[in-house]
C-alpha positions in Angstrom: 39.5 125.7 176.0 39.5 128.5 178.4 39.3 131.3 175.2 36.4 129.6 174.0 34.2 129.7 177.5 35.4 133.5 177.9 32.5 134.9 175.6 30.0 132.4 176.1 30.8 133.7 180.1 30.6 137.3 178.7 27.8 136.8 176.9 25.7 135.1 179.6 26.9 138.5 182.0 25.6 140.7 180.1 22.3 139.1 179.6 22.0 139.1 183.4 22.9 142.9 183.8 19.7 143.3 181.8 17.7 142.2 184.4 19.2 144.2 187.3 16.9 146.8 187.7 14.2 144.1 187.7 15.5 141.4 190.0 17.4 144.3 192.4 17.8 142.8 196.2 15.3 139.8 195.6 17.4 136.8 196.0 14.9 134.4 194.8 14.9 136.1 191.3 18.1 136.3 191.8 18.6 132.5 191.1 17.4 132.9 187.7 20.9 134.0 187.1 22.3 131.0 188.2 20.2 128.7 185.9 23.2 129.1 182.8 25.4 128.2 185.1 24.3 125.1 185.8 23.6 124.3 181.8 26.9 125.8 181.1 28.8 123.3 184.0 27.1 120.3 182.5 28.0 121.2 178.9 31.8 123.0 179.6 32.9 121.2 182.9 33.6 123.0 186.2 35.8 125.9 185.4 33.5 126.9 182.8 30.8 127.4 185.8 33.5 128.6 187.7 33.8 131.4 185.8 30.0 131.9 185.3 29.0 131.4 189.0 31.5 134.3 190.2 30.7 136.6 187.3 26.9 136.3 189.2 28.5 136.8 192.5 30.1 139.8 191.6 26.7 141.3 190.0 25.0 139.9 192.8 27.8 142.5 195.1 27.2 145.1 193.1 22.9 145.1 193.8 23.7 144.5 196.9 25.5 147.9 197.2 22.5 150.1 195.7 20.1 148.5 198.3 19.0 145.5 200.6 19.9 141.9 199.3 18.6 139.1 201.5 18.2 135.2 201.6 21.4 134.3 200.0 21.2 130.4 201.3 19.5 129.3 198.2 22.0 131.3 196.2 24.3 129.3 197.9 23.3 125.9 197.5 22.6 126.1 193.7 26.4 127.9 193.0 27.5 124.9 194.9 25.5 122.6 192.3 26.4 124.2 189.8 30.4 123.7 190.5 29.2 119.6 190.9 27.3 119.8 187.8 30.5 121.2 186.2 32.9 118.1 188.1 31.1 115.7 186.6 30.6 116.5 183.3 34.3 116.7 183.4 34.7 112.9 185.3 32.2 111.3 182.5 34.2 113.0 179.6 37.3 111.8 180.9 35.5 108.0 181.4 33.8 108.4 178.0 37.2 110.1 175.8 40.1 108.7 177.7 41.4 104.9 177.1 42.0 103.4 180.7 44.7 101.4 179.8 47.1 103.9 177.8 45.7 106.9 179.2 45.8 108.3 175.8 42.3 109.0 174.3 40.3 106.2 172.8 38.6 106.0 169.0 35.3 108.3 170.2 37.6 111.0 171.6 39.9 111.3 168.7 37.0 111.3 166.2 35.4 114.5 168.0 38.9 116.0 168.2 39.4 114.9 164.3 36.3 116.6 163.6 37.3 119.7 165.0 41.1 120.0 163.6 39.3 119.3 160.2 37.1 122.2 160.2 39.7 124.5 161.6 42.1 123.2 159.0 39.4 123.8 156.6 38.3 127.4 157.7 42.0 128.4 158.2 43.7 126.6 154.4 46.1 124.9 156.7 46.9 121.3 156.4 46.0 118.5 158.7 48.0 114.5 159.1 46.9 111.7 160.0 49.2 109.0 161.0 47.8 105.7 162.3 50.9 103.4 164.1 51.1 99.9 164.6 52.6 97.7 166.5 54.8 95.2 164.7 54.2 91.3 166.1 51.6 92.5 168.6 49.5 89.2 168.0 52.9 87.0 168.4 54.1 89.0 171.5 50.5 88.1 173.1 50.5 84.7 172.1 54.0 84.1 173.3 54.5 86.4 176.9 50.7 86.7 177.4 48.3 89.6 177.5 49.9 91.0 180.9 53.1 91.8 178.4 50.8 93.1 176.1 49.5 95.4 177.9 53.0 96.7 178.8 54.2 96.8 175.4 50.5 99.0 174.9 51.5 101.3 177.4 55.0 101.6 176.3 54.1 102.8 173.1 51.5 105.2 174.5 54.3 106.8 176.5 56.9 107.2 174.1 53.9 108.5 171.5 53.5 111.3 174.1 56.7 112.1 174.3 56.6 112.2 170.9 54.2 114.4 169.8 53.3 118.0 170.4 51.1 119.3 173.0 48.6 120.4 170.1 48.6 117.4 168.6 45.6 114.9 169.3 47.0 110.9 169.9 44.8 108.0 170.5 44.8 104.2 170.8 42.6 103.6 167.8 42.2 100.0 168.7 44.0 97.0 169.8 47.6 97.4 168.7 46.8 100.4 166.4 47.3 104.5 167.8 46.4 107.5 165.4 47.6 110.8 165.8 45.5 113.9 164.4 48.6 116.6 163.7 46.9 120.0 162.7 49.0 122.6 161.0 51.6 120.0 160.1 52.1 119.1 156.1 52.7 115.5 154.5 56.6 116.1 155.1 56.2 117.8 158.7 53.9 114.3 159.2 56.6 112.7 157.8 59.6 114.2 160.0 57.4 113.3 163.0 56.6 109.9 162.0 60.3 108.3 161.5 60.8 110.5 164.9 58.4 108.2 166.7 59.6 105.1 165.1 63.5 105.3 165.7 62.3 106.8 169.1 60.3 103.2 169.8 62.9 101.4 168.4 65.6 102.4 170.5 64.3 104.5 173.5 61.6 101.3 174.7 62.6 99.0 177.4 60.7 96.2 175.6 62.4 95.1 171.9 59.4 96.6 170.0 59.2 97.9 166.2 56.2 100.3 165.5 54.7 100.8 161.6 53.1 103.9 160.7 50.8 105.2 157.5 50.6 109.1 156.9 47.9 110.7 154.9 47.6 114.6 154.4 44.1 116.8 154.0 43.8 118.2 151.3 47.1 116.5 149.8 45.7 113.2 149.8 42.0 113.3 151.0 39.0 115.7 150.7 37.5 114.4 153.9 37.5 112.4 157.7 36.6 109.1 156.0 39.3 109.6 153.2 42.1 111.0 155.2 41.0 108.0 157.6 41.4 105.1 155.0 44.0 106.6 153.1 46.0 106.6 155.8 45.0 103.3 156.7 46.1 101.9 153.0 49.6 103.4 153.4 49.5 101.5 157.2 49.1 98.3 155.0 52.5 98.7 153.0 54.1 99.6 155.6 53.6 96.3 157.5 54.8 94.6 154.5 58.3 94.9 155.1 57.6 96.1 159.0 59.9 98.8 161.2 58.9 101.8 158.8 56.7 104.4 157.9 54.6 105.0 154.8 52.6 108.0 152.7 49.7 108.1 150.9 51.1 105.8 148.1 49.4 106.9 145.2 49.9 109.7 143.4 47.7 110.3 140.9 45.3 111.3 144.2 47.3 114.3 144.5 45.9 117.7 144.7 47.9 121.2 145.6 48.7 121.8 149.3 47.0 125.1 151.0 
């Protein structure tokens, strides 16, 4: 995240040197440079105007040096609101990406992060899984212990998914008993690999006796698009809760098309 703020930051710096010889000691003006900070907090969270605020300051040192620069209270106060505009951005992403219970990111936040690994896979001719997990009995397990247990079992999951999965790779409770992971870079077999890894990792690492299901589709292998890769994946979730305790690809092959 931090290489994609650097030349928005850059960019914004140099825009400002522009206006050096115009602005000079006059603090006032001076606040116009502060103004993309505060756009750039709301829309890239607080280090983001971190970065921008202090690239000011250190132009606003530098006019300082070639002359008189007063009435730096106001410069003040609006750095400050800047760095707030920046925290909460961050605290409603968080509220509106992240799923409270799991701590894993809910269906919104893995859609926008789908979006994403699907046009990088797409610009870069890399591949991209999908693999959507369920949990076996989940509607049995809340009938019988209650949802308190359920919960538990939810949370379980989430962690061992974690542990699972890669730091790049996006996971989510996609709703109810159901996660999806978004694994860029990785091909139907890689997806594969990492699937049966998460199941026999559920099946004998969790301190609850729980059995997870999973369905793996691949772009471009097996869909051309989000809403394809989505319910392809989805279909091969469906056989695999047939028989329950497995994982299943994109069953049909006449949908094949060549890898990148």
């Amino acid at each position: 995240m931090l290489k994609q703020r650097v030349p928005l930051v850059l960019a914004g710096v140099a825009i400002a040197a522009l206006f050096l010889p115009v602005i000079r000691g006059h603090a006032n003006l001076w606040l116009l440079h502060l103004v993309p900070a505060q756009i750039f907090g709301f829309y890239r969270g607080a280090r983001g105007a971190l970065l921008l605020v202090a690239a000011s300051w250190v132009l606003a040192i530098f006019t300082a040096l070639s002359g008189p620069f007063h009435g730096t209270g106001p410069l003040v106060i609006i750095s400050i609101f800047s760095l707030i505009n920046g925290f909460l951005f961050e605290k409603l992403h968080k509220r509106s990406f992240i799923d409270e219970l799991t701590g894993l990111y809910n269906r919104r936040g893995f859609i926008f992060y789908l979006d994403q690994h699907l046009a990088q896979a797409e610009r870069l001719r890399i591949p991209l899984s999908v693999a959507i997990v369920d949990i076996d009995g989940f509607k049995s397990i809340n009938d019988s212990f209650g949802h308190l247990y359920g919960d538990q079992v939810l949370c379980q999951v989430a962690r061992l998914i974690k542990e699972t999965c890669r730091a790049a790779d996006v996971s989510a409770r996609w709703g109810g008993d159901e996660f999806a992971l978004a694994l860029l870079d990785t091909s139907a077999a890689g997806a594969l690999v990492l699937a049966e890894r998460l199941r026999m990792h559920v099946e004998k690492k969790a301190s609850l006796p729980i059995t997870i299901s999973v369905g793996v589709s691949t772009f471009p292998t097996h869909a051309g698009g989000k809403e394809e890769l989505l319910a392809n994946a989805d279909r091969a979730l469906l056989l695999a809760k047939k028989d329950r305790n497995m994982v299943v690809l994109e069953p049909d092959p006449s949908r094949l098309v060549p890898q990148y």
